[in-house]
DOTIKE-226539 format. One line per field, with one value per residue (C-alpha): residue number from 0; x, y, z. Coordinates in steps of 0.001 Angstrom, whole numbers. Last residue first. Example, Ala and Ser with C-alpha at 12.3 -4.5 7.8 and 13.67 -1.06 7.14 Angstrom:
<atoms>
resi = [1	0]
X = [13670	12300]
Y = [-1060	-4500]
Z = [7140	7800]
</atoms>
This chain:
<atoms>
resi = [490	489	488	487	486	485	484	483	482	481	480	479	478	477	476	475	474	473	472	471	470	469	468	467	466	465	464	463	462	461	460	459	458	457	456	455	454	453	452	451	450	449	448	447	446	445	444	443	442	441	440	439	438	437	436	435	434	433	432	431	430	429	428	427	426	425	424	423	422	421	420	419	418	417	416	415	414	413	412	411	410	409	408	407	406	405	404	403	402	401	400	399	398	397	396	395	394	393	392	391	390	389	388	387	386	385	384	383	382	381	380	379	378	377	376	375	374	373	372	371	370	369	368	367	366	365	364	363	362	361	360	359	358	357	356	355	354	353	352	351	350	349	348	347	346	345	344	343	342	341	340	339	338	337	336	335	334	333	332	331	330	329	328	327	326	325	324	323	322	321	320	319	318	317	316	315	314	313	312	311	310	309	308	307	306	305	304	303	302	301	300	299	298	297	296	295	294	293	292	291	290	289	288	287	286	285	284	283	282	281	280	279	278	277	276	275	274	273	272	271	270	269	268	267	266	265	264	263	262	261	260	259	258	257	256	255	254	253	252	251	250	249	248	247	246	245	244	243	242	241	240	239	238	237	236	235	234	233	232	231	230	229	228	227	226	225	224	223	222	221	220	219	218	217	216	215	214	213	212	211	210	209	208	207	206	205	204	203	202	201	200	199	198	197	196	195	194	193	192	191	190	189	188	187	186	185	184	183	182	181	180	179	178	177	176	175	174	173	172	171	170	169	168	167	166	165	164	163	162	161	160	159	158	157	156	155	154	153	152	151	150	149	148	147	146	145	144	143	142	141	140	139	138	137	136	135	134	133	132	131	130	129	128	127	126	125	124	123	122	121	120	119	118	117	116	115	114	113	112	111	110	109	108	107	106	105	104	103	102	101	100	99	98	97	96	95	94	93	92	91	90	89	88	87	86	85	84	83	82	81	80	79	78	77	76	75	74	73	72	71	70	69	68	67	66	65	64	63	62	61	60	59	58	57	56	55	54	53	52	51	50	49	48	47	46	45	44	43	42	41	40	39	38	37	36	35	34	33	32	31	30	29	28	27	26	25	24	23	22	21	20	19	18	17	16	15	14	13	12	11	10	9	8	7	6	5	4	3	2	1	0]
X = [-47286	-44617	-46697	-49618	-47340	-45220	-49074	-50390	-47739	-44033	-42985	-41769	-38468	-36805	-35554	-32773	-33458	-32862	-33538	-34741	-35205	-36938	-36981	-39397	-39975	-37024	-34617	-34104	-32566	-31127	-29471	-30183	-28008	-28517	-26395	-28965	-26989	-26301	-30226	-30371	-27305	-28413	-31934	-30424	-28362	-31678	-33552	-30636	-31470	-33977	-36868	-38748	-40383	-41445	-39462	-38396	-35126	-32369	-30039	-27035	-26392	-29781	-30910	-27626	-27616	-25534	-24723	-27143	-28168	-24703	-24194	-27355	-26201	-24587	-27236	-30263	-32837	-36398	-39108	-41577	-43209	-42499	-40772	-40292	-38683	-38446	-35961	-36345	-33482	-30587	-33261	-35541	-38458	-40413	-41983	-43189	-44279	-45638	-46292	-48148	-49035	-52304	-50588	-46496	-44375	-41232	-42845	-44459	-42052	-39646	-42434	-42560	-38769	-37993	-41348	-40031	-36567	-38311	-40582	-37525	-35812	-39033	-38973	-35651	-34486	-35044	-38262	-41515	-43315	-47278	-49595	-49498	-46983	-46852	-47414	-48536	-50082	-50832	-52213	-52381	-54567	-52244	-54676	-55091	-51869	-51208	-53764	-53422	-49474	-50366	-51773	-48917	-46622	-49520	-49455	-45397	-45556	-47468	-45940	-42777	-44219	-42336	-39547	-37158	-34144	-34143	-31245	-29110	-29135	-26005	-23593	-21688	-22730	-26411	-26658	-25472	-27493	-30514	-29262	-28743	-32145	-33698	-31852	-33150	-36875	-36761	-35225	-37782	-40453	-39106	-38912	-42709	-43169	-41685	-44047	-46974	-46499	-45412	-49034	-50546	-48633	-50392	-53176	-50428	-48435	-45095	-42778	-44178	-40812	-41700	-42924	-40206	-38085	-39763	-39949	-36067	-34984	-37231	-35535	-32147	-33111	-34254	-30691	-28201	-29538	-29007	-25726	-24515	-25620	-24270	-20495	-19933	-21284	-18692	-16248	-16443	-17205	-13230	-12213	-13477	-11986	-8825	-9083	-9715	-6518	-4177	-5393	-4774	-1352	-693	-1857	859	3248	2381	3048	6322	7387	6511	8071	7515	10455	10585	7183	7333	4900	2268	1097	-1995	-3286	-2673	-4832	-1922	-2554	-1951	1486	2417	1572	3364	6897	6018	5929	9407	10693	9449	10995	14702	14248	14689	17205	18973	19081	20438	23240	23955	24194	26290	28590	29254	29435	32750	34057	32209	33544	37312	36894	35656	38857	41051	39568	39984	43848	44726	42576	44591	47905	47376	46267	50198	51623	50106	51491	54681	54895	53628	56890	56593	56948	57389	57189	58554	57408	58766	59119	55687	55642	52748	54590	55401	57303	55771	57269	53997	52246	52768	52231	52843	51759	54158	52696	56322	58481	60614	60833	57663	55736	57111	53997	52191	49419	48812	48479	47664	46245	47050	45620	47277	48641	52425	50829	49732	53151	55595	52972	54075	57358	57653	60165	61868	65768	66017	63971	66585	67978	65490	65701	69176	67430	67837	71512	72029	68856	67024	66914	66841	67327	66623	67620	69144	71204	68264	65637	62703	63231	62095	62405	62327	62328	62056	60864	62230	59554	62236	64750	63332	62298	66075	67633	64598	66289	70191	69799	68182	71291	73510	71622	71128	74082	73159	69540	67259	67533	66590	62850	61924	62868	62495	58692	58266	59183	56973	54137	54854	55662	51710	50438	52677	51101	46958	47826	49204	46208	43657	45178	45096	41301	40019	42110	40882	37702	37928	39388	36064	33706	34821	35014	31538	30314	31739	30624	27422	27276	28558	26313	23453	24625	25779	22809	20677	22660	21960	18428	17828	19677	17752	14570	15286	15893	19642	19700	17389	14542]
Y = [-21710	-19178	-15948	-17147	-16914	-13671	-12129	-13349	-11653	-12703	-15641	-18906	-19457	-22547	-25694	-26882	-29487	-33464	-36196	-39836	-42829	-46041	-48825	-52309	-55233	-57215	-54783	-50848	-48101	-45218	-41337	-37885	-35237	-31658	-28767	-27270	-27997	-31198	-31740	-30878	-32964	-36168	-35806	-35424	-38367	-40372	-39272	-40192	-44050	-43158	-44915	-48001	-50634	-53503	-56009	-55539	-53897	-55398	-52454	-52070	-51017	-49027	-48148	-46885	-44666	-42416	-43588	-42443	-46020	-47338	-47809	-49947	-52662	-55120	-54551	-55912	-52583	-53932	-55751	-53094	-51457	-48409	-44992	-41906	-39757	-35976	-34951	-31342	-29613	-30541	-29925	-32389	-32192	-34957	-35164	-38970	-40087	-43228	-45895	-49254	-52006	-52874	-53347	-53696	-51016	-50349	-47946	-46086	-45599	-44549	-41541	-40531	-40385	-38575	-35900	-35327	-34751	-32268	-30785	-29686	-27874	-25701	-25673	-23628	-23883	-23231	-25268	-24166	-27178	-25491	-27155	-30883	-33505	-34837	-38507	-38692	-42237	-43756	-47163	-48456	-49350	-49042	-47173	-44838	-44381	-43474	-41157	-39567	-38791	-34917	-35088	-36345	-33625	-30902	-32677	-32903	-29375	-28018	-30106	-28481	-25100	-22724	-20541	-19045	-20083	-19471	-21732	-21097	-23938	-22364	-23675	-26239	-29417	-28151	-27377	-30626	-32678	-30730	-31435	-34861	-35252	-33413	-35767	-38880	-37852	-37083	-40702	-41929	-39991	-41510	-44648	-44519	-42945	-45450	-48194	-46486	-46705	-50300	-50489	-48046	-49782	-53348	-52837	-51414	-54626	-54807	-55942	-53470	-51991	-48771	-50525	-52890	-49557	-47506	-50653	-51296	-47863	-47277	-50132	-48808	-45377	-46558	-48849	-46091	-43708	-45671	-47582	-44149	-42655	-45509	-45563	-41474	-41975	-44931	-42640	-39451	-41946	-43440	-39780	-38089	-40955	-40582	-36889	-36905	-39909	-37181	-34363	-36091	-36987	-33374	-32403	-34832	-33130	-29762	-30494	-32490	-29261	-27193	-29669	-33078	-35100	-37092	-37568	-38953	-37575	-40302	-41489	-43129	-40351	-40834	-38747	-36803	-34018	-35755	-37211	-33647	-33129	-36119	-34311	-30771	-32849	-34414	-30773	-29647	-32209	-31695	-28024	-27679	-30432	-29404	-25768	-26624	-29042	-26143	-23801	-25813	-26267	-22703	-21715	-23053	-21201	-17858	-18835	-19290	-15910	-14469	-16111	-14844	-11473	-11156	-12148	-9665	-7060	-8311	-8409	-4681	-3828	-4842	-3101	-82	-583	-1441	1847	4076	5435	7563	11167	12392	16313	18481	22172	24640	25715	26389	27006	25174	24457	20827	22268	22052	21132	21428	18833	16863	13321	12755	9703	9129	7799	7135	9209	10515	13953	15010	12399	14441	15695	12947	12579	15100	13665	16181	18860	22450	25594	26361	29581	28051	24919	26638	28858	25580	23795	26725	26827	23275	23737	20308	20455	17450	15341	14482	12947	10451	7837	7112	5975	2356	2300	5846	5329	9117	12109	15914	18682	22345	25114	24391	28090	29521	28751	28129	24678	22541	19005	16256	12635	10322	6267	2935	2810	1375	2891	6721	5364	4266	7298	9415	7342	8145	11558	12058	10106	12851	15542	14871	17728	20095	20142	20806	16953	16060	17244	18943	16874	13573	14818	15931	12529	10195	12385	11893	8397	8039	10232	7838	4562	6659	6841	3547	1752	4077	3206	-552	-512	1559	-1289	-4375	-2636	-1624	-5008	-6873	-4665	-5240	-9193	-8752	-6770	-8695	-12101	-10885	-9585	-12796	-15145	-13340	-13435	-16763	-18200	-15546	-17102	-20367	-20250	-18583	-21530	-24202	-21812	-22682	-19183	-18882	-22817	-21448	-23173]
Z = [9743	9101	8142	10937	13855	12598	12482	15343	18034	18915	17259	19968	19453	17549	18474	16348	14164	14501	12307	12744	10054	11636	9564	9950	11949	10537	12034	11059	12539	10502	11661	10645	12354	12476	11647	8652	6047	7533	7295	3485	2847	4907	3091	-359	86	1520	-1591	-4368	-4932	-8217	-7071	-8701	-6660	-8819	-6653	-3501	-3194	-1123	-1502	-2779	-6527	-7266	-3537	-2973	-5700	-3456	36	2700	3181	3406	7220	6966	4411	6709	9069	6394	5475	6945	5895	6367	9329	8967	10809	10203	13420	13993	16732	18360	19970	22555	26033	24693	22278	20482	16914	15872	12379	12152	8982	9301	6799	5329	2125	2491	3031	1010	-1007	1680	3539	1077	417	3838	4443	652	1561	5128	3534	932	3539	5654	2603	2289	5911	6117	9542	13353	15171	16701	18176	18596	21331	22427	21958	18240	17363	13748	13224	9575	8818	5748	3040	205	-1994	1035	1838	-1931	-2221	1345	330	-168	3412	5338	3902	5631	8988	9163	8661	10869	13831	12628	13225	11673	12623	10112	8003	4227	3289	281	-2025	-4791	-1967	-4615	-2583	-2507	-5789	-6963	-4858	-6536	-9742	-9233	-7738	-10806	-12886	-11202	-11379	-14767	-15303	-13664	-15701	-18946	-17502	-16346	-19791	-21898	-19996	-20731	-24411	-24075	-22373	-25409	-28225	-27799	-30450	-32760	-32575	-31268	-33465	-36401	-37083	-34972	-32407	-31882	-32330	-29205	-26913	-27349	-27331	-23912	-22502	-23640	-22839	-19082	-18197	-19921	-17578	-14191	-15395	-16190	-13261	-11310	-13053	-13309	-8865	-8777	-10440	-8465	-4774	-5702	-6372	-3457	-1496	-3169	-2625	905	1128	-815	1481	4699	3196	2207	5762	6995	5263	6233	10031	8335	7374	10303	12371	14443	12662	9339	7037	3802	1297	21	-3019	-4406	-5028	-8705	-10831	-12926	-10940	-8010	-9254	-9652	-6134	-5021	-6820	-5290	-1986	-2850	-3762	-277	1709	-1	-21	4238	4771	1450	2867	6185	4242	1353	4799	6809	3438	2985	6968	7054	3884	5737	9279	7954	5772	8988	10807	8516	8778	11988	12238	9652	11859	14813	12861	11753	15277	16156	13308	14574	17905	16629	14390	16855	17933	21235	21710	25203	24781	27914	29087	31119	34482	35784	39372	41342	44141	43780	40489	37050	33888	31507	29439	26190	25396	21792	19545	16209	13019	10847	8695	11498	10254	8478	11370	13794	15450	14279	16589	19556	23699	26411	24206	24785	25672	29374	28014	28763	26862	23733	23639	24015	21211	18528	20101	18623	15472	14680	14971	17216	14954	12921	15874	16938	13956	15847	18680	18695	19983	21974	23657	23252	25562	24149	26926	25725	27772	31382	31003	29086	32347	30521	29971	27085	27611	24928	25445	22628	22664	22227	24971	27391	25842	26769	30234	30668	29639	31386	34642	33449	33248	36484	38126	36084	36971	40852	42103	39158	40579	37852	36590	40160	41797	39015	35968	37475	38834	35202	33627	36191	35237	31368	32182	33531	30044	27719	29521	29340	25683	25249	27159	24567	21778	22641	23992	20848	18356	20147	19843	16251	15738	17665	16407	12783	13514	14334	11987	9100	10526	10989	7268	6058	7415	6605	2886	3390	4570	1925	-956	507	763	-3037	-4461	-2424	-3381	-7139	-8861	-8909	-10347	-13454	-14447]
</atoms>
């Protein structure tokens, strides 16, 4: 993988990108500021002399008697500025009047032949600007700013026109130095900002790279693993759902191989007895006159397995979604009658005694009663097996304001406390429980039952004690049907 391409890479290019582009405008803003605010403090300087000029030249340079003292003040506003002074009159004997400090002015005097009637005749028609660039820029050599404006008396009498030029070179040199200065200190920020951004990055990458490195490990099959988690952030937000994930899939993974281990033990079990039965009659072990109860054997195994592998399928399809549930209203009451009745062979060979408490009238309840006969069916028949002769079996229906619970219930020996909270556990019966003997069942029935009833957003809980087991589930109460017809279709 290339370095450009790693996200650490891609983070810090964008840092300094960013970092860059602010720092650019900024400093910009700041020099073309500095810059507006300079220009625009010289201009409105030049424009307050110019005033001061004009009231020197009307009030004193005119008068013969004040010439000399008005010399010497534009003298001293011309070296003040390092600046040059030039009056037009239109009175020919005053004429032109040029005014520049006799030390630094020197530049000054080759611009004492430049042609401005052009700027005269604009300001005598009162269609001038106050301040022009460069007007002697072809004879000074350097930017020049220009405040112009007419020689006016206090009574409104134009008497000609003066030019204040003023040399921009240290005022250019000065925004020079501030946009120098700017740029130093955006290449300062950017070199600064490099190793900010590598650390903000690495802070940011570092957790993610170590997650990509658990997730690796995860597809490996070690879940073992863990991603460290530092702080209260996004990051570590997604690090601890990484961890939650990691100890979901080690469970997952733990219940994956004990289910490969049970169904294996569970199948390989049957076809080796069957195997065994099969070849000993095949080789003559087992006499002909005895084949027909090793024959019956098989089949009991044969039809176990069966059993088993239609359970497994059905858990399957209801883990992946493929069991859709048909929910209407039926009568549970119905229902619990009708799986009673199929059993009547078994309870009556067994002897025992069967009570089916339901309060009077209809119990309408919500769900798919196809998939509510099969957990009635698992209940009922676990009852039965694990009941002695002449035992007792009841089946109680009762309504409260959360739903309807359905309870099965026995009078066996019981399911011992330590083994309870396993009883919905797959192939629980087969590993776990404390099964009398010559009982057969596959250990899926109660797993099927919890899923079914999940499904449906019920609960199904176990009780059991020396005096027998008590399984209860709960449904959601369902609305009466409106006329005979929906009554009889879901009866």
């Amino acid at each position: 993988m290339k370095v450009i391409h790693t996200v650490y890479a891609k983070l810090i290019a964008w840092y300094l990108l960013i970092t860059a582009v602010l720092l650019l405008a900024l400093g910009i803003a700041v020099a073309l500021g500095f810059r507006s605010l300079y220009l625009r403090d010289t201009r409105q300087s030049l424009l307050r002399e110019a005033d001061d000029i004009n009231e020197i030249a009307v009030t004193k340079y005119i008068d013969d008697a004040k010439r000399r003292t008005a010399r010497d003040e534009l003298l001293v506003i011309a070296r003040h500025y390092d600046a040059y002074i030039q009056l037009f009159f239109d009175d020919e004997e005053l004429g032109a009047r040029f005014f520049a400090d006799a030390e630094t002015g020197e530049r000054w005097t080759v611009a004492e032949g430049a042609d401005m009637s052009l700027y005269i005749e604009d300001v005598r028609r009162g269609d001038y600007n106050s301040i022009e660039h460069n007007i002697l820029l072809s004879y000074v050599g350097s930017d020049t700013m220009t405040a112009i404006r007419p020689i006016v008396e206090p009574n409104g009498t134009q008497i000609g026109v003066l030019f204040f030029h003023y040399d921009m070179t240290g005022v250019n040199n000065s925004i020079a130095d501030v946009f120098l200065a700017t740029f130093l200190t955006l290449l300062g920020g950017l070199v600064v900002s490099v190793p900010m951004s590598m650390l903000l990055a690495r802070n940011i990458t570092n957790p993610i790279t170590h997650m990509t490195d658990v997730v690796r490990c995860y597809s490996k099959g070690d879940f073992l693993r863990r991603v460290n988690i530092k702080g209260n952030d996004e990051l570590a937000e997604l690090g601890r759902s990484f961890n939650s994930m990691a100890n979901e899939l080690n469970t997952l993974e733990a219940a994956r191989r004990s289910f490969v281990a049970n169904v294996s033990h569970e199948l390989r079990s049957p076809l080796t007895s069957m195997r065994g039965f099969l070849e000993a009659m095949e080789d003559g072990t087992i006499p002909q006159e005895e084949w027909g109860s090793y024959l019956s054997i098989v089949l009991d195994e044969n039809r176990r397995m069966t059993a088993m592998v239609n359970d497994l399928l059905d858990l399957a399809r209801i883990e992946s979604g493929q069991y859709k549930l048909n929910v209407v209203t039926f009568d549970i009451g119905e229902l619990m009658r009708r799986v009673i009745i199929t059993f009547e062979a078994r309870i009556v060979a067994k002897n025992m005694n069967v009570t089916v408490n339901i309060p009077n009238g209809r119990i309408y309840a919500e769900g798919d009663p196809d998939r509510i006969s099969q957990v009635l069916h698992n209940l009922v028949d676990n009852a039965i097996k694990y009941t002695p002769d002449n035992g007792r079996i009841t089946l109680t229906c009762s309504i409260d304001r959360h739903g309807i619970a359905v309870s099965v219930a026995d009078s066996g020996v019981g399911i011992p406390q330590e083994d309870l909270p396993h009883v919905f556990e797959r192939f629980y019966k087969a590993e776990k429980a404390h099964t009398p003997d010559g009982i057969s069942g596959t250990g899926l029935g109660l797993s099927i039952a919890k899923l079914i009833i999940d499904q449906h957003g019920g609960q199904i809980t176990a009780e059991s004690s020396s005096e027998g087991t008590k399984f209860t589930f709960t449904l959601k109460r369902g609305m009466r049907p409106i006329g005979r017809d929906s009554n009889a279709k879901n009866r």
